[in-house]
Structures are given as structure tokens and as C-alpha cells.
N, C-alpha and C positions, 0 to 999 in steps of 0.2 A: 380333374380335367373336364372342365365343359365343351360341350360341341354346339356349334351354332347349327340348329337345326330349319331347315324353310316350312318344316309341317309340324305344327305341337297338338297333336291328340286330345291329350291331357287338356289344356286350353281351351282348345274347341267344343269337347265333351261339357264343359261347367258354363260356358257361353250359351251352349243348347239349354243345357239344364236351369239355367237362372233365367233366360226367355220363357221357357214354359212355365216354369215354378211364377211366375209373374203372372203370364194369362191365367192358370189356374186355380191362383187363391183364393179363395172365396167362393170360389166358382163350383162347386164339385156337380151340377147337372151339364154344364158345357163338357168338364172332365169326363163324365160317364156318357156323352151324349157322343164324343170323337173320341173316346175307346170300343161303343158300338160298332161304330162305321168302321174304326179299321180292321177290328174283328171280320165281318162281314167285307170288307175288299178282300182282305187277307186269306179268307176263310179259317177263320182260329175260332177255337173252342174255348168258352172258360170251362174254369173249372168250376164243378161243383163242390160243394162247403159239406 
């Protein structure tokens, strides 16, 4: 039994995911460069290794 849903999570979440995966191939200082920043908006901590 399918349900016709008006919101699909699931879709949306892999639409995010394959847009970003796109800007950041190749790229990993723009990657590490707007993981700084939202740390710092966010105030998040990394971890240490």
C-alpha cells in the first residue's frame, strides 16, 4: 500500500546531498574553509584527534 505523500524527506535529503557533493569535489580547501565558518557561527567545537 503506497501513500501519496506532499513531503519526501528521503528525496530532499539526497537532492541536498548530490548539490553539495558537486560544489565540493575537488575542492576540499573551500570544504574546510565553510566548515570553519559554521563552526564559528554555530559556536562548535571540533574534535581533537
Amino acid at each position: 500500500m503506497k501513500k501519496n505523500k506532499p513531503y519526501n524527506a528521503v528525496k530532499e535529503a539526497r537532492k541536498i546531498k548530490e548539490k553539495l557533493s558537486l560544489k565540493y569535489y575537488g575542492n576540499f580547501e573551500l570544504l574546510m574553509k565553510d566548515l570553519k565558518e559554521a563552526s564559528e557561527r554555530y559556536n562548535l567545537r571540533t574534535k581533537q584527534a
